[in-house]
Structures are given as structure tokens and as C-alpha cells.
LOKOLTOR-604462 format. One record per atom (N, C-alpha, C, CB): residue in one letter; x, y, z; atom name. Coordinates in Angstrom, 1 decimal, decimal comma, always signed. Last residue first. Glycine has a CB too. Layout:
N
ATOM  type    east   north      up  atom
ATOM     A       X       Y       Z    CA
...
! end
This chain:
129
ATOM  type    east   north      up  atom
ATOM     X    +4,8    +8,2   -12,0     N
ATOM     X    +3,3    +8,4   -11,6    CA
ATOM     X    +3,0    +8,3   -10,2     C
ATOM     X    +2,4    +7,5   -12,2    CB
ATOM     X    +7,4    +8,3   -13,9     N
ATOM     X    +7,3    +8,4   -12,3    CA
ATOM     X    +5,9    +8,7   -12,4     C
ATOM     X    +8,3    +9,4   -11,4    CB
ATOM     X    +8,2    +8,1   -16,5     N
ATOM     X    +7,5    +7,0   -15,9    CA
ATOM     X    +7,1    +7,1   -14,7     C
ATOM     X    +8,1    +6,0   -15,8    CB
ATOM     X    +9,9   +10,6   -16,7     N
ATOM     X    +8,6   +10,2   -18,1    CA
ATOM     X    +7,6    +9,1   -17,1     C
ATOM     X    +9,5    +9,1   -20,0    CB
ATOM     X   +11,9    +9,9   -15,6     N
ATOM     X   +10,7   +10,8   -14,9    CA
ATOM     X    +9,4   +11,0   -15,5     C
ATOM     X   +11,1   +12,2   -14,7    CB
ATOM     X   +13,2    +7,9   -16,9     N
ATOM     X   +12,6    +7,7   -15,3    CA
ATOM     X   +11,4    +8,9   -14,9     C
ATOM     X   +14,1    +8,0   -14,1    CB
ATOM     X   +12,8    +9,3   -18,7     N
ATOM     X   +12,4    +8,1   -19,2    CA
ATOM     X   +12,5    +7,5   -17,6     C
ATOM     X   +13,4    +7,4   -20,5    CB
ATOM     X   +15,1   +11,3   -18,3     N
ATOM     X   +13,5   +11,4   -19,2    CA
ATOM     X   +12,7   +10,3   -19,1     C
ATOM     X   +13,6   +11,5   -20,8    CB
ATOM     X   +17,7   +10,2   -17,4     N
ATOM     X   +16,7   +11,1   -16,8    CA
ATOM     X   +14,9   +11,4   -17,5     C
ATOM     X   +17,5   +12,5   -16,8    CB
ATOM     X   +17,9    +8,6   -20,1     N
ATOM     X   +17,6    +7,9   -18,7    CA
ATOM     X   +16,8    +8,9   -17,6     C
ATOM     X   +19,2    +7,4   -18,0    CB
ATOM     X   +18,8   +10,8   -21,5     N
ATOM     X   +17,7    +9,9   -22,0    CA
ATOM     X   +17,4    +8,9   -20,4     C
ATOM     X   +18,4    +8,7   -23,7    CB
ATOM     X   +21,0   +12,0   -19,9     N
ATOM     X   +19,7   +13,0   -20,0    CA
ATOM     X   +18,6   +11,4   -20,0     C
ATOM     X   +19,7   +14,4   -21,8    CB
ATOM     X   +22,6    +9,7   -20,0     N
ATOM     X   +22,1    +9,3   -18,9    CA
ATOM     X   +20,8   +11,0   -19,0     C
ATOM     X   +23,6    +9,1   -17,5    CB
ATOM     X   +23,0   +10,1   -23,0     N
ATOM     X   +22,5    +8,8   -22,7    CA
ATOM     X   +22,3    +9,2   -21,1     C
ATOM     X   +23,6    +7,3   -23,1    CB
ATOM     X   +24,5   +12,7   -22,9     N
ATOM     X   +23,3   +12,4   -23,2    CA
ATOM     X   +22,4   +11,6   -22,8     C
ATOM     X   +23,3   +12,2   -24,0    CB
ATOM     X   +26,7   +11,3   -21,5     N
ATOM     X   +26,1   +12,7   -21,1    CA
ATOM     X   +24,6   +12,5   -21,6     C
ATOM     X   +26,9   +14,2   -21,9    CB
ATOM     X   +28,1   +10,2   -23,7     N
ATOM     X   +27,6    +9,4   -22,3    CA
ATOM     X   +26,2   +10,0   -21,8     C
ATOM     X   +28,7    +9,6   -21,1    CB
ATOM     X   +28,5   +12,3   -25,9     N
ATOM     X   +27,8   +10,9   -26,0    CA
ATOM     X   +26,9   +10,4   -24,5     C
ATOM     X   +29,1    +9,7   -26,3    CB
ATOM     X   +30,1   +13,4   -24,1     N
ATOM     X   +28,9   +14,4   -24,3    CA
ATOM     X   +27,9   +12,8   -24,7     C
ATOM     X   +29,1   +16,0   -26,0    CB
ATOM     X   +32,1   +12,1   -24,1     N
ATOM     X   +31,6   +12,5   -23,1    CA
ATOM     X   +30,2   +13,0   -22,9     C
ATOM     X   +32,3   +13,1   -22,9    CB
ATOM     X   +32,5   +11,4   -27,2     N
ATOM     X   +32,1   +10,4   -26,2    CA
ATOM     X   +31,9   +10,7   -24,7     C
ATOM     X   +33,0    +9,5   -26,2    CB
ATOM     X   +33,5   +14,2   -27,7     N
ATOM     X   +32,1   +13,2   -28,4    CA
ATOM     X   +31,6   +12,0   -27,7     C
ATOM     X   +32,5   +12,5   -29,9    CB
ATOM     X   +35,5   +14,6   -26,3     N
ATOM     X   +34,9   +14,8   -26,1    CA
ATOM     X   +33,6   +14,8   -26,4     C
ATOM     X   +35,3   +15,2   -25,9    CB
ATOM     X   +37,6   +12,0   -27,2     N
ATOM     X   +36,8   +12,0   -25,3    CA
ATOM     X   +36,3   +13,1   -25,6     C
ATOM     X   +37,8   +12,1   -23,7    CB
ATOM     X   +37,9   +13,1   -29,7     N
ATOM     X   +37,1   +12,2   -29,7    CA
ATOM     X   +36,7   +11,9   -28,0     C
ATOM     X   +37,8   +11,0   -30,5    CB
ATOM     X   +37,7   +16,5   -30,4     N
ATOM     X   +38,6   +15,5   -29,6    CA
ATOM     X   +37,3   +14,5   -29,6     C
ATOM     X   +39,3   +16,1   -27,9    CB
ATOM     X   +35,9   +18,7   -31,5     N
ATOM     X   +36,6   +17,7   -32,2    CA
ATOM     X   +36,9   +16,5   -31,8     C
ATOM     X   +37,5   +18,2   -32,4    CB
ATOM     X   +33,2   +20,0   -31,5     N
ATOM     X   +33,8   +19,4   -30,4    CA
ATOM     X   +34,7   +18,6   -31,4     C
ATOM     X   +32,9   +18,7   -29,3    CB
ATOM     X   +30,5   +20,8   -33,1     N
ATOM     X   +31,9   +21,8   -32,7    CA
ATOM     X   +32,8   +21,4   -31,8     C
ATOM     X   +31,7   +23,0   -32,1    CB
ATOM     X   +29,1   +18,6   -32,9     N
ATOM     X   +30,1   +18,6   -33,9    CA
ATOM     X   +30,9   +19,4   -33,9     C
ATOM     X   +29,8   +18,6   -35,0    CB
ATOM     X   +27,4   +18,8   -30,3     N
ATOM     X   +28,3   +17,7   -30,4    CA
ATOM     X   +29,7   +18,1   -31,8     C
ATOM     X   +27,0   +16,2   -30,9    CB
ATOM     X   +25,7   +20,8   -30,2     N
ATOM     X   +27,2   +21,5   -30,1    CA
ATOM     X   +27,8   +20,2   -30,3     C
ATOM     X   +27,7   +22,4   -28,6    CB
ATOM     X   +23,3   +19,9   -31,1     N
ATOM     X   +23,4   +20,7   -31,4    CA
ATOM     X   +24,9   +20,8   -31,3     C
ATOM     X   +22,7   +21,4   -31,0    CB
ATOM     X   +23,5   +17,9   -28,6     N
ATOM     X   +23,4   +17,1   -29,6    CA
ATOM     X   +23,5   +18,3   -30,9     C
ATOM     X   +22,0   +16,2   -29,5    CB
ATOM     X   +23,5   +19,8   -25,9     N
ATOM     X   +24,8   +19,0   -26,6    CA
ATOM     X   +24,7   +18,2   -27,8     C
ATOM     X   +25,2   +18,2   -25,6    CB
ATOM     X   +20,8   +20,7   -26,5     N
ATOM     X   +21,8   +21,3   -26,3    CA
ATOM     X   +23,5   +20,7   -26,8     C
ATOM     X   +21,7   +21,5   -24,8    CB
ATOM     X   +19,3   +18,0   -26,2     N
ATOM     X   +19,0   +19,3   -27,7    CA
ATOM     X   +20,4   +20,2   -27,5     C
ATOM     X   +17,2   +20,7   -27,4    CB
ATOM     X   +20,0   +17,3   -23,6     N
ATOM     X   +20,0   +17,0   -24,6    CA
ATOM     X   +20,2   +17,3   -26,0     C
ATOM     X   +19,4   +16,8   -24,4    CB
ATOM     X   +18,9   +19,6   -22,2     N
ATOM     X   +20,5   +19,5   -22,0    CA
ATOM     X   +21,0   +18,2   -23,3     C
ATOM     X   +21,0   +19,0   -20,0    CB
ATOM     X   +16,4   +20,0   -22,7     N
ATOM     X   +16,9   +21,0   -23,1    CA
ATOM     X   +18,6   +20,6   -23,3     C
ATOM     X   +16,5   +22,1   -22,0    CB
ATOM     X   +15,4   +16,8   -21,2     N
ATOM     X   +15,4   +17,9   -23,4    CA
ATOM     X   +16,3   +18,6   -23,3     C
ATOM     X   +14,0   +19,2   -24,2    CB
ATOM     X   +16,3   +18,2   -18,9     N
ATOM     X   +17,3   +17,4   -19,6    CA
ATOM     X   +16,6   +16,9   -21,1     C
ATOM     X   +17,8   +16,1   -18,6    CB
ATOM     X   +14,7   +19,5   -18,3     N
ATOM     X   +16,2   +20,2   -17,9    CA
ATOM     X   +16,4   +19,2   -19,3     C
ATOM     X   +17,2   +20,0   -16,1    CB
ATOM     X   +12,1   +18,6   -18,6     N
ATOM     X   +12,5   +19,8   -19,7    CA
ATOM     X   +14,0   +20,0   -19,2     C
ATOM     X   +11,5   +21,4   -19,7    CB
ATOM     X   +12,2   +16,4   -17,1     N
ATOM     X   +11,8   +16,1   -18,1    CA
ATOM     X   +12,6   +17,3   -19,0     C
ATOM     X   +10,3   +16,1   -17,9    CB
ATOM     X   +12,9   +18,1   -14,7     N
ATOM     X   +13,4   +17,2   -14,9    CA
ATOM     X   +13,5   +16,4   -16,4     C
ATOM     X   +12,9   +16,8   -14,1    CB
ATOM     X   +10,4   +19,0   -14,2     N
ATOM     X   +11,1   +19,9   -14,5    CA
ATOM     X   +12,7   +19,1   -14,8     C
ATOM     X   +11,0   +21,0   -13,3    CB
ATOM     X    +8,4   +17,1   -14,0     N
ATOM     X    +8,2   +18,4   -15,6    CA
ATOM     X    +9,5   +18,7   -15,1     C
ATOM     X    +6,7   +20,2   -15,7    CB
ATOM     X    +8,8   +16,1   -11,4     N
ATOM     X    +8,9   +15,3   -12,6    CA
ATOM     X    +9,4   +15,9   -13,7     C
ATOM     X    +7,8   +14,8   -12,9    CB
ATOM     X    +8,8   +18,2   -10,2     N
ATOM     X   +10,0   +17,7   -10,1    CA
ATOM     X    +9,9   +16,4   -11,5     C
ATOM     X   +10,2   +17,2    -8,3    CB
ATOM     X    +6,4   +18,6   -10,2     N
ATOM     X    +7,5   +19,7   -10,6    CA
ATOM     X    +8,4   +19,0   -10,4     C
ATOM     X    +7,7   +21,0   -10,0    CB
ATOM     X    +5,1   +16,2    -9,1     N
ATOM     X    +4,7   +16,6   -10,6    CA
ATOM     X    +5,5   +17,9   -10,6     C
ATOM     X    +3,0   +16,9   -11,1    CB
ATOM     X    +6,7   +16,1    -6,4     N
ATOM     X    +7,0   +15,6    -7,1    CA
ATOM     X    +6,2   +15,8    -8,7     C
ATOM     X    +7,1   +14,6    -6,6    CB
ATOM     X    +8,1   +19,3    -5,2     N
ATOM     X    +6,8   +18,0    -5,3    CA
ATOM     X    +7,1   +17,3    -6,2     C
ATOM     X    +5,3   +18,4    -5,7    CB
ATOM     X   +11,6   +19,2    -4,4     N
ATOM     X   +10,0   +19,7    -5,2    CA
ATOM     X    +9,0   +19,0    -5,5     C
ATOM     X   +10,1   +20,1    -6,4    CB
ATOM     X   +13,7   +17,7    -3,7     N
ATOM     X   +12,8   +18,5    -2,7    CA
ATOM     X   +11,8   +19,2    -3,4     C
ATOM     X   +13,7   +19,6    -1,9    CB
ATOM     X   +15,1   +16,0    -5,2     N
ATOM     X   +15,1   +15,7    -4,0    CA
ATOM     X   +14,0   +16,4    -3,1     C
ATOM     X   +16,4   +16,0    -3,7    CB
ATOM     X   +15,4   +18,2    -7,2     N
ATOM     X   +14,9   +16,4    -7,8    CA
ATOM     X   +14,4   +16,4    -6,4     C
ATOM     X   +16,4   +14,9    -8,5    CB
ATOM     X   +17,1   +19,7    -6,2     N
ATOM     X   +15,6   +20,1    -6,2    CA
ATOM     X   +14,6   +18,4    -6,9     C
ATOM     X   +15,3   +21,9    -7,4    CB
ATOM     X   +20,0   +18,9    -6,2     N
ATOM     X   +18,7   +19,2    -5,0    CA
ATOM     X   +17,6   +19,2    -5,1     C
ATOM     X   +18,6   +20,2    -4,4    CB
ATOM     X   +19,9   +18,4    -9,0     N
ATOM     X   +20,5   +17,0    -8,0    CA
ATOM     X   +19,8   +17,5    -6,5     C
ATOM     X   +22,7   +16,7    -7,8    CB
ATOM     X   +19,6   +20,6    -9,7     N
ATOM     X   +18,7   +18,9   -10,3    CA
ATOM     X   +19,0   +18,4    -9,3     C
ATOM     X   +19,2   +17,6   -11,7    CB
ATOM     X   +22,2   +22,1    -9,6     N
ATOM     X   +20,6   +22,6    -8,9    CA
ATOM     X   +20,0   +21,3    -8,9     C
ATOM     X   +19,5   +23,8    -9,8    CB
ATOM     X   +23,9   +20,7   -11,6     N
ATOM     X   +24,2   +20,7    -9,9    CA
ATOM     X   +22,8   +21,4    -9,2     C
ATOM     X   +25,8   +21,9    -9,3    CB
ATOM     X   +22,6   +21,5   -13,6     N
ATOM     X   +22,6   +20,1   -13,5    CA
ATOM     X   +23,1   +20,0   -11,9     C
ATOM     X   +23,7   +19,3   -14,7    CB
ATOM     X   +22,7   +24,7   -13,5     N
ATOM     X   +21,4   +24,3   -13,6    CA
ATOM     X   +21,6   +22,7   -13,4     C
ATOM     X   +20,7   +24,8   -15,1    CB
ATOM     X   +25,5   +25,4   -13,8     N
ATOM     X   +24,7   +25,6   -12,6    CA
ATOM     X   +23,9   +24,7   -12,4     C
ATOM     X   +24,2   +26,6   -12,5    CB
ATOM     X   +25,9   +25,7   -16,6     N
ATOM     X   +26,3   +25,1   -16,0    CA
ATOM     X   +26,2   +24,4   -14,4     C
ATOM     X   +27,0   +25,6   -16,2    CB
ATOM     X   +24,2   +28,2   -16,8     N
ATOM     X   +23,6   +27,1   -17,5    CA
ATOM     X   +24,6   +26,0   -16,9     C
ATOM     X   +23,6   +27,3   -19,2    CB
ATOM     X   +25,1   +30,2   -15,3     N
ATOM     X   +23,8   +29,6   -14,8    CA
ATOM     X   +23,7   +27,9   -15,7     C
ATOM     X   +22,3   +30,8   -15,2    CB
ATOM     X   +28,0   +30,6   -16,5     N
ATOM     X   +27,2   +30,2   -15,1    CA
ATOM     X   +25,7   +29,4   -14,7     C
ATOM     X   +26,9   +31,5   -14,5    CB
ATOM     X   +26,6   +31,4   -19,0     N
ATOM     X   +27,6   +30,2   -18,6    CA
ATOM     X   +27,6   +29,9   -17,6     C
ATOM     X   +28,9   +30,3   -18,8    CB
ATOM     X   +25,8   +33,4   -18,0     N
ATOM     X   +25,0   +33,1   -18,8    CA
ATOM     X   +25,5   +31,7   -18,9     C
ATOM     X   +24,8   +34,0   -19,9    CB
ATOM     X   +28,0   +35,1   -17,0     N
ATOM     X   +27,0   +34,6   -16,2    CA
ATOM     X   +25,8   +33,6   -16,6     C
ATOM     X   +26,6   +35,7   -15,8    CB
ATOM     X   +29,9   +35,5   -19,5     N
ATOM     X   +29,7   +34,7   -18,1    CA
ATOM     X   +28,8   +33,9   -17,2     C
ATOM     X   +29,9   +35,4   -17,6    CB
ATOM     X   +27,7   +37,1   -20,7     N
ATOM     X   +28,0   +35,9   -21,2    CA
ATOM     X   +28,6   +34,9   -20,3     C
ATOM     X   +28,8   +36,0   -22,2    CB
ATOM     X   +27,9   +39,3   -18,5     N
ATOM     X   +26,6   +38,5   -19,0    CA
ATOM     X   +26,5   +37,2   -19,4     C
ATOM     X   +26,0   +39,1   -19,9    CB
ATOM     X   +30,6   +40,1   -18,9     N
ATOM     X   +30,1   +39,4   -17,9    CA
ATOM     X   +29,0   +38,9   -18,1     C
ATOM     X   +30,0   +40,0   -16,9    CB
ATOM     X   +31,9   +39,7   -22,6     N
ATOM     X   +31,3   +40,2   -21,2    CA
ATOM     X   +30,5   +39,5   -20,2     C
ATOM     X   +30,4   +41,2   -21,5    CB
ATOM     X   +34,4   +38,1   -23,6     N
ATOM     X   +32,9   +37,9   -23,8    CA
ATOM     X   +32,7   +38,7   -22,1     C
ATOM     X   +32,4   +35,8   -24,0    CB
ATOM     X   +37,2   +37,8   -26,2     N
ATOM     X   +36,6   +38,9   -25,1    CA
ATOM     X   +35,3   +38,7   -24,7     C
ATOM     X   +36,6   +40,2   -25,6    CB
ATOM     X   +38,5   +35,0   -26,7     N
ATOM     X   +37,5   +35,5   -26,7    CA
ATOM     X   +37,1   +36,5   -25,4     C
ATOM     X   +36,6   +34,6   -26,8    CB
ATOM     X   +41,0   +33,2   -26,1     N
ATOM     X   +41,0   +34,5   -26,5    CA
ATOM     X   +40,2   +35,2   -27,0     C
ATOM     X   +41,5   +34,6   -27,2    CB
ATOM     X   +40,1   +31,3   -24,6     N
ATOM     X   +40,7   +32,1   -24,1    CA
ATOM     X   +40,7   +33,2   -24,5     C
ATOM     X   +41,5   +31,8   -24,1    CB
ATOM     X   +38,4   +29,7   -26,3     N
ATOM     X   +37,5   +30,9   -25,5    CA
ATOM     X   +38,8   +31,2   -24,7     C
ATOM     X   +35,9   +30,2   -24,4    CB
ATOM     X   +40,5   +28,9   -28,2     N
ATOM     X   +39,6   +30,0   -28,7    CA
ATOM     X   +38,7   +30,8   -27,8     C
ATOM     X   +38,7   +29,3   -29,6    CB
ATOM     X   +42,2   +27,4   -27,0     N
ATOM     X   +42,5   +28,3   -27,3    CA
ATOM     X   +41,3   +30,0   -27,8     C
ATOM     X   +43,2   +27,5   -28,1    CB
ATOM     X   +39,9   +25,5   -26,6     N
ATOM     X   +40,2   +26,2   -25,2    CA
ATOM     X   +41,4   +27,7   -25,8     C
ATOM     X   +41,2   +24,7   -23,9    CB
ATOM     X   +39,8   +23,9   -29,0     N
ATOM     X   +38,7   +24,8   -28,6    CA
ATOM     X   +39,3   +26,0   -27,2     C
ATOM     X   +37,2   +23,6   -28,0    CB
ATOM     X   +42,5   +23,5   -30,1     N
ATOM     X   +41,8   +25,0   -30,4    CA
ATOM     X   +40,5   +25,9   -29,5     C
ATOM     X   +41,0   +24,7   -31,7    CB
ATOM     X   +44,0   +22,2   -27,0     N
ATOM     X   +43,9   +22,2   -28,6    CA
ATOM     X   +42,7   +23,7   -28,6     C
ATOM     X   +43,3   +20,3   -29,4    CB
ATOM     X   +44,4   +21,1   -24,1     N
ATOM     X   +44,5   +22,1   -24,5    CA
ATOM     X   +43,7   +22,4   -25,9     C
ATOM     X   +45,7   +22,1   -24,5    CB
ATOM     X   +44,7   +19,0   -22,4     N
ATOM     X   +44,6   +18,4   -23,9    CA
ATOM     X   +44,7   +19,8   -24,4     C
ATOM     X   +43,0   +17,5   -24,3    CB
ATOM     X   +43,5   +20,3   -19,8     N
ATOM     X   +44,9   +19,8   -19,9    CA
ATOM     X   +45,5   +19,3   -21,5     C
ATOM     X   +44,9   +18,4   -18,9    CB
ATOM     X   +41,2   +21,3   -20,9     N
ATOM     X   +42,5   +22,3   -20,3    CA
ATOM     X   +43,3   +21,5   -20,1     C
ATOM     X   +42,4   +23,1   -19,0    CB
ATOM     X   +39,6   +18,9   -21,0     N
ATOM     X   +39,7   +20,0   -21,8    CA
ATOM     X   +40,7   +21,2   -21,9     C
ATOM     X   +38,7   +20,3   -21,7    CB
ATOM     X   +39,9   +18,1   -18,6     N
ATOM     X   +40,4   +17,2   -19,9    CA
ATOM     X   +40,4   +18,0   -20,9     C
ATOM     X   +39,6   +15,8   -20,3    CB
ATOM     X   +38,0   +19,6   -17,6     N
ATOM     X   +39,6   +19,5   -17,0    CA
ATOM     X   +40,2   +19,0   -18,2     C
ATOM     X   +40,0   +18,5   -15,5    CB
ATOM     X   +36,0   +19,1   -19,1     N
ATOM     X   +35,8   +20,3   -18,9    CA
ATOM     X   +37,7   +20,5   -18,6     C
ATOM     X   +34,5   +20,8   -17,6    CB
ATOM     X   +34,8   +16,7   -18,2     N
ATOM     X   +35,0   +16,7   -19,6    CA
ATOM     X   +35,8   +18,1   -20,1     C
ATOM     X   +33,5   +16,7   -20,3    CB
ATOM     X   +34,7   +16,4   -15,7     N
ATOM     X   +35,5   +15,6   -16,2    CA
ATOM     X   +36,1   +16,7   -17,8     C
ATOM     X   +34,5   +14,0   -16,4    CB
ATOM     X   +32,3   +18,2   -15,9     N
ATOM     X   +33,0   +18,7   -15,1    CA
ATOM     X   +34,6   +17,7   -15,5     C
ATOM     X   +32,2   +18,6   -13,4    CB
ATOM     X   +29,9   +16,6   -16,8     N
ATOM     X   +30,9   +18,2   -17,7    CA
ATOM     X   +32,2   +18,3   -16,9     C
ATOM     X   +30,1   +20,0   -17,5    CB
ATOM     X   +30,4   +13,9   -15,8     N
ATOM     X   +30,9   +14,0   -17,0    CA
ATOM     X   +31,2   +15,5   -17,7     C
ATOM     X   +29,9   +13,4   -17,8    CB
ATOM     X   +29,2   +15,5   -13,0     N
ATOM     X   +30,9   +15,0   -13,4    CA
ATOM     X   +31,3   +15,0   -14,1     C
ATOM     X   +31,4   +14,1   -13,5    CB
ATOM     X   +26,8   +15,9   -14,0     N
ATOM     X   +27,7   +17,0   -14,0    CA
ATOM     X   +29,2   +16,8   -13,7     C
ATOM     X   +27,3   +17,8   -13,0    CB
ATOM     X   +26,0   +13,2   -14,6     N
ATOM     X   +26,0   +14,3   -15,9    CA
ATOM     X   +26,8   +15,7   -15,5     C
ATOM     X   +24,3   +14,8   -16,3    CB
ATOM     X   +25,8   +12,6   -12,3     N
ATOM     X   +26,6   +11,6   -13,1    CA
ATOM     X   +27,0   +12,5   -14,0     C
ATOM     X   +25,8   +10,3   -13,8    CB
ATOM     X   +24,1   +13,6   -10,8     N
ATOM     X   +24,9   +13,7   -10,3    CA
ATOM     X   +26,5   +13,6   -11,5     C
ATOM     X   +24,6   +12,8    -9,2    CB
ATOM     X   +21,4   +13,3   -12,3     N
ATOM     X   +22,2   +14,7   -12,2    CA
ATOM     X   +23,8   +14,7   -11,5     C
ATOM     X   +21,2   +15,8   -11,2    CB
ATOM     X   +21,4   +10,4   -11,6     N
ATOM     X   +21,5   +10,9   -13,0    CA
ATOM     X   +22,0   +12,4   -13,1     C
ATOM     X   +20,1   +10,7   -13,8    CB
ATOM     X   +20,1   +11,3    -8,9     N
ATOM     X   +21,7   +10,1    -9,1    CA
ATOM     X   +22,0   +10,9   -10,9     C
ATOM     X   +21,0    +7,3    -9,3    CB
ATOM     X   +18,4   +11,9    -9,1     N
ATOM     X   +19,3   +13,1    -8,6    CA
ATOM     X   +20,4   +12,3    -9,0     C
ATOM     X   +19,3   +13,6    -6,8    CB
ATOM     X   +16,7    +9,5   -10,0     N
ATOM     X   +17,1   +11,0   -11,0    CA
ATOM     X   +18,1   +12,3   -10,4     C
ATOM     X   +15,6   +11,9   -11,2    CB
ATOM     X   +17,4    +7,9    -7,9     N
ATOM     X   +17,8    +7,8    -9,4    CA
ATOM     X   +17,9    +9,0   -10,1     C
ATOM     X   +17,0    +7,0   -10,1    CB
ATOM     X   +15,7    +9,6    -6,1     N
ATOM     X   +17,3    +9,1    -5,9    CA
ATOM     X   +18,0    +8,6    -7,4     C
ATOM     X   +17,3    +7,7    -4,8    CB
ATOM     X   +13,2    +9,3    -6,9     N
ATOM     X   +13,6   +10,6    -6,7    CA
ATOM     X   +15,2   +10,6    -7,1     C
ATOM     X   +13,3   +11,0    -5,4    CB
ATOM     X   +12,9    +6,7    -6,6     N
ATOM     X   +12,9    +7,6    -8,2    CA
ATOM     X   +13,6    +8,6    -8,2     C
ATOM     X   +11,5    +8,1    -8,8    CB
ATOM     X   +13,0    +6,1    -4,2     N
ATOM     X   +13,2    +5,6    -4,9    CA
ATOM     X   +13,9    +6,3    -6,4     C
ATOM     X   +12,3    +5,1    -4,7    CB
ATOM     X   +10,5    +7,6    -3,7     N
ATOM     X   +11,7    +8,0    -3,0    CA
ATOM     X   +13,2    +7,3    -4,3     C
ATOM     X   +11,5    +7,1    -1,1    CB
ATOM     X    +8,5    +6,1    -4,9     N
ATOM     X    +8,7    +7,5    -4,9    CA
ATOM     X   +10,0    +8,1    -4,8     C
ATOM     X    +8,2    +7,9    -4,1    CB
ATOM     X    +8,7    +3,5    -3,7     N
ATOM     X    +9,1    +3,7    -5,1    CA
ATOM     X    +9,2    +5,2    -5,6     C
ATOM     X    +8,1    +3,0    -5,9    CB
ATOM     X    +7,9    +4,3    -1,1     N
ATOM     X    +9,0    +3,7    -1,1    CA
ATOM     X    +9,6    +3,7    -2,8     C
ATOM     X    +8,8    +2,3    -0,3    CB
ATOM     X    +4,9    +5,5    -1,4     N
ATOM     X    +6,4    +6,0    -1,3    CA
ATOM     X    +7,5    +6,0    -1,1     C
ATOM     X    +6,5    +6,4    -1,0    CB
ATOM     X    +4,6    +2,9    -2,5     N
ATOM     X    +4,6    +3,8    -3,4    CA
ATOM     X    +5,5    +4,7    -2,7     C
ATOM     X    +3,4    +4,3    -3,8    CB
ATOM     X    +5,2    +0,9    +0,2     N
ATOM     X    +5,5    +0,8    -1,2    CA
ATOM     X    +5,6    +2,1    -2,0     C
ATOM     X    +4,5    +0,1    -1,9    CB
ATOM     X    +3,9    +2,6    +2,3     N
ATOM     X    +4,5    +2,0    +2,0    CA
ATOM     X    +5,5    +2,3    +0,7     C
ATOM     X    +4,0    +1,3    +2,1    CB
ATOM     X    +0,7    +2,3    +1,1     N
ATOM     X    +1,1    +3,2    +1,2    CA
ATOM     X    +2,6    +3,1    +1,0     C
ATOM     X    +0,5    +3,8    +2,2    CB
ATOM     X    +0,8    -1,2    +0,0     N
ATOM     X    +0,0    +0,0    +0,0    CA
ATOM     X    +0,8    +1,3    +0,0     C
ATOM     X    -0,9    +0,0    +1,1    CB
! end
């Protein structure tokens, strides 16, 4: 009865924070490997003048998979479902768009991974009732 569901509740919850957890390593992996390997791309946003906005605008969006992993945990759950659902479309659509401005093959296969655990976040929260 009772129990159960919110034992499968809980449950879900933990997997989908789990999946935020996973996806921000992979940037965060993907990101050092990216400064130690050096090559064009990191040459290029070095030498890009980009105002604070654009900063900040990098901020937040970087931000937003370390937020998942709390609020998965603490928002009702039909917002936590939807919102879960659209982070990760969005982070999906996002890296499947920038996948080919990425040369280095660890970084096609990071973003690769990356994806596959968005599709796992969708498809757990697609199912959570």
C-alpha cells in the first residue's frame, strides 16, 4: 500500500538526482580534460573577449545540473517530474546541437555518455506516476 509507493517514490527521486549527479561529473571531467589536452577549442575561448553577462549566462547554465540533484530531491513531485523532463530535453537538444563543434574524440564520447544518462533522466521521470 502506502509504503510501497512511497518507497518507489523515494526511490525515483534518488535515481534522478543520481543521473544529475553523473552528468555533472561528465561536464566537469569533460571540462579539465579539456584544459589539460589544450587544442583549439580552449584556445579559442581564451581568446574571446565575452562580457560578464555571457559569463554569467555560462554560469547559470552550468549551474542548472548541480541545482537537479537538490531540487529532484525537494520539489513536489509533478515539478519535479516536468522539471526534470525539460532540464534534460533542453541539455539533450543542447549538446546534440554543439556535439560537432567538439573535435577531440573524449569529447564526443563524453557528451555521448552525457546524453544517454539525460535519455535515462527522461524516461525515469517520463515514468514516475
Amino acid at each position: 500500500g502506502g509504503k510501497m509507493k512511497e518507497r518507489t517514490m523515494l526511490d525515483t527521486r534518488i535515481i534522478l538526482s543520481a543521473t544529475w549527479v553523473v552528468v555533472t561529473l561528465i561536464f566537469l571531467y569533460g571540462d579539465v580534460l579539456r584544459i589539460y589536452h589544450g587544442g583549439d577549442m580552449a584556445k579559442a575561448l581564451a581568446d574571446m573577449k565575452l562580457n560578464q553577462f555571457v559569463w554569467l549566462g555560462i554560469a547559470v547554465l552550468m549551474l542548472t545540473p548541480i541545482l537537479m540533484v537538490f531540487l529532484t530531491l525537494v520539489l513536489p513531485q509533478s515539478v519535479s517530474r516536468w522539471a526534470n523532463i525539460i532540464v534534460a530535453v533542453f541539455f539533450f537538444l543542447f549538446n546534440l546541437v554543439g556535439l560537432p563543434t567538439y573535435p577531440p574524440l573524449f569529447d564526443k564520447f563524453l557528451l555521448a555518455v552525457s546524453m544517454g544518462f539525460n535519455g535515462v533522466t527522461i524516461w525515469y521521470a517520463w515514468n514516475w506516476s
